[in-house]
C-alpha positions as a Python dict, from the first residue, in 0.01 Angstrom:
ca = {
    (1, 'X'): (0, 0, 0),
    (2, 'X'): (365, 78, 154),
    (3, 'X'): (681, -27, -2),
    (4, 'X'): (967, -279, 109),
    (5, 'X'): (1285, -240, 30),
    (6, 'X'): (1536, -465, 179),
    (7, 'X'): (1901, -400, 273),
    (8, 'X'): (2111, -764, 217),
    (9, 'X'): (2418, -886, 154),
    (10, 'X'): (2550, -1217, 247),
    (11, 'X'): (2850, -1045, 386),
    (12, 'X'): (2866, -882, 733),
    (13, 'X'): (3006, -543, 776),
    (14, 'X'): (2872, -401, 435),
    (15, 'X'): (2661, -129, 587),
    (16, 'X'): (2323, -292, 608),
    (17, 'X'): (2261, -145, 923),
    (18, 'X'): (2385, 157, 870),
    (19, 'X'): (2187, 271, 594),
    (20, 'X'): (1869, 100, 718),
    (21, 'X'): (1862, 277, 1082),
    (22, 'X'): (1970, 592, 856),
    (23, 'X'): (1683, 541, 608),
    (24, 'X'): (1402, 488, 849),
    (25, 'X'): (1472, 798, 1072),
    (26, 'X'): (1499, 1005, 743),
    (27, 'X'): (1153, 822, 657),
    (28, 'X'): (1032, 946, 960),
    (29, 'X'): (1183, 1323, 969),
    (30, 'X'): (956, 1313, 658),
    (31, 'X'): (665, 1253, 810),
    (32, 'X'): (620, 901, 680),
    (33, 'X'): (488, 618, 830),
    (34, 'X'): (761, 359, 849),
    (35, 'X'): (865, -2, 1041),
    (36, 'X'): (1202, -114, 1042),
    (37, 'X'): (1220, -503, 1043),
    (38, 'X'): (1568, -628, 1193),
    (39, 'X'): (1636, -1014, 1019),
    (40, 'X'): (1980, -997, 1244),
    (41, 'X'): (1948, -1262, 1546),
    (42, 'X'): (2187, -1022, 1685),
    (43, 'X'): (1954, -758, 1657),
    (44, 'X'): (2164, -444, 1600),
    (45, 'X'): (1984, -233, 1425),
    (46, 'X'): (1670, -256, 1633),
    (47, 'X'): (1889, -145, 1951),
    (48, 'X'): (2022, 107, 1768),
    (49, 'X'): (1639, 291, 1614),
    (50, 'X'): (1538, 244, 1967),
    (51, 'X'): (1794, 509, 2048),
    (52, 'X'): (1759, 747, 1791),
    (53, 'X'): (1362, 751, 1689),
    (54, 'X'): (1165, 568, 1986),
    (55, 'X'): (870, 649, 1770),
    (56, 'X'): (963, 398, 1484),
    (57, 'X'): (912, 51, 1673),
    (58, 'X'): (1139, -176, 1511),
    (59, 'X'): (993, -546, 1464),
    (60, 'X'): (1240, -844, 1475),
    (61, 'X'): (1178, -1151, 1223),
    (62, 'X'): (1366, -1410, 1205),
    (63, 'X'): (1245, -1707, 1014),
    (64, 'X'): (1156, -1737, 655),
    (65, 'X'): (774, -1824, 748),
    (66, 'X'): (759, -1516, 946),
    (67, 'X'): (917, -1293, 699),
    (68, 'X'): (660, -1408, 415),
    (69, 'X'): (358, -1407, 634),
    (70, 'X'): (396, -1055, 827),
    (71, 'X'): (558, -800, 604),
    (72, 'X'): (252, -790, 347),
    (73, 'X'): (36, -709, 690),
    (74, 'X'): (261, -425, 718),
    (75, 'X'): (285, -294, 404),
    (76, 'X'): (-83, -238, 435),
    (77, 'X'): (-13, -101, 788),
    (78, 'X'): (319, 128, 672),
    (79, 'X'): (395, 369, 379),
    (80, 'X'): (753, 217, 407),
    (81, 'X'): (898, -134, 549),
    (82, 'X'): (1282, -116, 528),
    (83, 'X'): (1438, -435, 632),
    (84, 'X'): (1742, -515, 758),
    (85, 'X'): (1847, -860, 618),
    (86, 'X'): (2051, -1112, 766),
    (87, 'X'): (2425, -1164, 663),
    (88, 'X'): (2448, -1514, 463),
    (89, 'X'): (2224, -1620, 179),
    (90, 'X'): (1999, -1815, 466),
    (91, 'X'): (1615, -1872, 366),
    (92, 'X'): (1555, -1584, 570),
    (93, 'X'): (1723, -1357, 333),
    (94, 'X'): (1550, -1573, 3),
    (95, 'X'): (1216, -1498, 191),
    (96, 'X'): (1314, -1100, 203),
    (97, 'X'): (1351, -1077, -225),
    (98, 'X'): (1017, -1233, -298),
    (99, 'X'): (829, -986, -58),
    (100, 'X'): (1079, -645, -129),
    (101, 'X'): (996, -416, -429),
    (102, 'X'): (1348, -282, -384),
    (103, 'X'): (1669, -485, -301),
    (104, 'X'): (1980, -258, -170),
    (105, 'X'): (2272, -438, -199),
    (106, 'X'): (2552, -258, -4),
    (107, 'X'): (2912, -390, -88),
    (108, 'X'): (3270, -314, 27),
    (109, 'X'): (3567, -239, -163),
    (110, 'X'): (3740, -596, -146),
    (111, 'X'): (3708, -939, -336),
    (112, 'X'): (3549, -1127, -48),
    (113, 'X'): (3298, -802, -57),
    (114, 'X'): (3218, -793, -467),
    (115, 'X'): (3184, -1194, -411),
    (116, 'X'): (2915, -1163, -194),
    (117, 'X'): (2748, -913, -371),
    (118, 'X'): (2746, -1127, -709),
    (119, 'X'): (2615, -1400, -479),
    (120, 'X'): (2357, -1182, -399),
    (121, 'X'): (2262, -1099, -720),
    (122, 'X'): (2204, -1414, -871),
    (123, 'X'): (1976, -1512, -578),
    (124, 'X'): (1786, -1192, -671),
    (125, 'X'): (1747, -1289, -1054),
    (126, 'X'): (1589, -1583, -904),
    (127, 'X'): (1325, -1427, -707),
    (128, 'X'): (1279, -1185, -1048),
    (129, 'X'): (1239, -1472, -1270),
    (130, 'X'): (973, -1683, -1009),
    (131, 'X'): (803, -1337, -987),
    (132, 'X'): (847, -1212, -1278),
    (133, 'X'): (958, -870, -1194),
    (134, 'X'): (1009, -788, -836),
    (135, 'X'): (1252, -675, -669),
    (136, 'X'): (1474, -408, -900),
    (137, 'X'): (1832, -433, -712),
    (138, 'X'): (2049, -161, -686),
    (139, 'X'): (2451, -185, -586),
    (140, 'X'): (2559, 84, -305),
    (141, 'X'): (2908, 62, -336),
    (142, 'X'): (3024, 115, 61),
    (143, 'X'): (3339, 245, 232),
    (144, 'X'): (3464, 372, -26),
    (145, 'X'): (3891, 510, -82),
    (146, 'X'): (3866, 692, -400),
    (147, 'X'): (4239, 675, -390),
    (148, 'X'): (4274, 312, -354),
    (149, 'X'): (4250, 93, -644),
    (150, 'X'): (4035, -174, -478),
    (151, 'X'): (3775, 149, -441),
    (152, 'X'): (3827, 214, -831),
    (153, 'X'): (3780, -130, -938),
    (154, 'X'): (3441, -157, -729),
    (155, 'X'): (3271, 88, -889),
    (156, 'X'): (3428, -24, -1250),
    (157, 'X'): (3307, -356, -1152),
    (158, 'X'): (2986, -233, -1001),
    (159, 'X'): (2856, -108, -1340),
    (160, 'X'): (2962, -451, -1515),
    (161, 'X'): (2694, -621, -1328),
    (162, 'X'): (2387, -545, -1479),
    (163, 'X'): (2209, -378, -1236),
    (164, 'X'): (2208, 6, -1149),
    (165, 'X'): (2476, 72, -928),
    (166, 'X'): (2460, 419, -654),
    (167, 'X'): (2657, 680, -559),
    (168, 'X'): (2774, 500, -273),
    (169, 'X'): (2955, 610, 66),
    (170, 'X'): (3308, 659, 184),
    (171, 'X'): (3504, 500, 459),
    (172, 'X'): (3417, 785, 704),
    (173, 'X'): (3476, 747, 1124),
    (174, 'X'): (3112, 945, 1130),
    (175, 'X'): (2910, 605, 1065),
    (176, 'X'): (3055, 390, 1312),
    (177, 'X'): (3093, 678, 1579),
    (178, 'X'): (2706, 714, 1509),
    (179, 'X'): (2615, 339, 1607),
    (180, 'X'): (2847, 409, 1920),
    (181, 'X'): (2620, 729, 2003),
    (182, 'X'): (2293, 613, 1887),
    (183, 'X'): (2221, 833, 1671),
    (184, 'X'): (2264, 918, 1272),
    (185, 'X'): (2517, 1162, 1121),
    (186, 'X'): (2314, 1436, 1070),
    (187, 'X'): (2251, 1492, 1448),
    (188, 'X'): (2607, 1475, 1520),
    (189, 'X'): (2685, 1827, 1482),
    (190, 'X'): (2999, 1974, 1293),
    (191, 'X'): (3171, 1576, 1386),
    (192, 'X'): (2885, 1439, 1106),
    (193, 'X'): (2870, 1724, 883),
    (194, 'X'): (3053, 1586, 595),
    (195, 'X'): (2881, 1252, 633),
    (196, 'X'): (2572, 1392, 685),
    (197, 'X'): (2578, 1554, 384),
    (198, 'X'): (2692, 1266, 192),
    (199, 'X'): (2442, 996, 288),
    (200, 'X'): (2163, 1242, 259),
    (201, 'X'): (2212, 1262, -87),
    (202, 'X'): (2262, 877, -92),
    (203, 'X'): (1964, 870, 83),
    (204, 'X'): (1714, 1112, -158),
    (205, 'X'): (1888, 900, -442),
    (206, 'X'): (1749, 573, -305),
    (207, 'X'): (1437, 700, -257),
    (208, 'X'): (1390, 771, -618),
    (209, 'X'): (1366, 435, -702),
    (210, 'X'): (1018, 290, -818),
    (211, 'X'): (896, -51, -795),
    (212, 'X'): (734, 29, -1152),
    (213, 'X'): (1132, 49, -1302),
    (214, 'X'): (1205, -314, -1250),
    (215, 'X'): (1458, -457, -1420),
    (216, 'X'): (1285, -715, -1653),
    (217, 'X'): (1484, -1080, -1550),
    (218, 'X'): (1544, -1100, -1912),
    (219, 'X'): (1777, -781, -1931),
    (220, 'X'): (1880, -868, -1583),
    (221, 'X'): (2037, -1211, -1704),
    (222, 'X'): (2198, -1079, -2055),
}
């Protein structure tokens, strides 16, 4: 049985796309068997995979039934379904925690950003407490100015929120020139290297993360 791990965020422009397209063709440079599913009506992401791994065949869901009904079909199909979630806390994105193992929640370096992300988390302690377990959520603090204060206070904030909290990515021209190109950083050449390198390791970090190390919803709420 595959895993699901879910990028959301009720906030647009976090990175949910980003790291999703990034994580399924690293999935797939692996030699695993992965599906992407793009919750975005605007469908971003799937245009986007299409360009840089034809092979992974992104599938586009877009209402709550549809989300709850297919993805345990293709977890049995899939070692990995990463899914691109929605931006708002819409019943699509509710549907997404009670069928992910792993919840990525990407956040900016702003108040509108960390407001989202704490909306985001209390909708996930929900789905842990109805399931009680599922899904562990992890903070990937995003575009990141490690000499700006509003970059500082993220991650001090970050690790005040109960939940375990990434390394996290820097503002870096590399990710949005890679959506333009459509393709990921590390087939940029020398223009991606330092991204590359960076969301790699993000990447390998994320990766680590078992369904079986779940925060409990009664840690997850003290």
């Amino acid at each position: 049985m595959g895993k699901v791990v879910a990028f959301t965020n009720p906030k647009g422009g976090v990175g949910k796309s980003t790291l999703a397209v990034h994580l399924a063709v690293k999935l797939k440079e692996r030699g695993e068997s992965v599906v992407l599913v793009d919750a975005d009506v605007q469908s971003s992401s799937s245009t986007w995979l299409l360009d840089v791994e034809p092979e992974v065949s992104p599938v586009r869901l877009h209402t709550p039934d549809e989300m709850l009904e297919q993805i345990p079909a293709l977890r049995e199909e899939f070692s990995y379904v990463v899914i691109d979630g929605p931006a708002g806390l819409s019943e699509v994105t509710r549907a997404a925690l009670f069928v992910a193992d792993i919840a990525f929640l990407p956040c900016g370096p702003s108040a509108l950003d960390l407001r989202a992300a704490n909306d985001a988390i209390r909708v996930v302690r929900q789905a842990q407490t109805i399931r009680k377990g599922p899904p562990i959520a992890v903070l990937i603090p995003n575009k990141l100015q490690t000499r700006y204060r509003l970059s500082r206070e993220l991650l001090e904030t970050g690790r005040s929120l109960g939940i375990p909290v990434a390394s996290g990515l820097r503002l870096l021209q590399a990710y949005a020139d890679a959506a333009g190109q459509g393709t990921v950083v590390w087939r940029m050449g020398q223009e991606g290297t330092t991204a590359a390198r960076e969301i790699e390791d993000l990447l390998e970090e994320l990766l680590r993360y078992e369904p079986a190390e779940i925060i409990e919803p009664s840690v997850a709420n003290g």
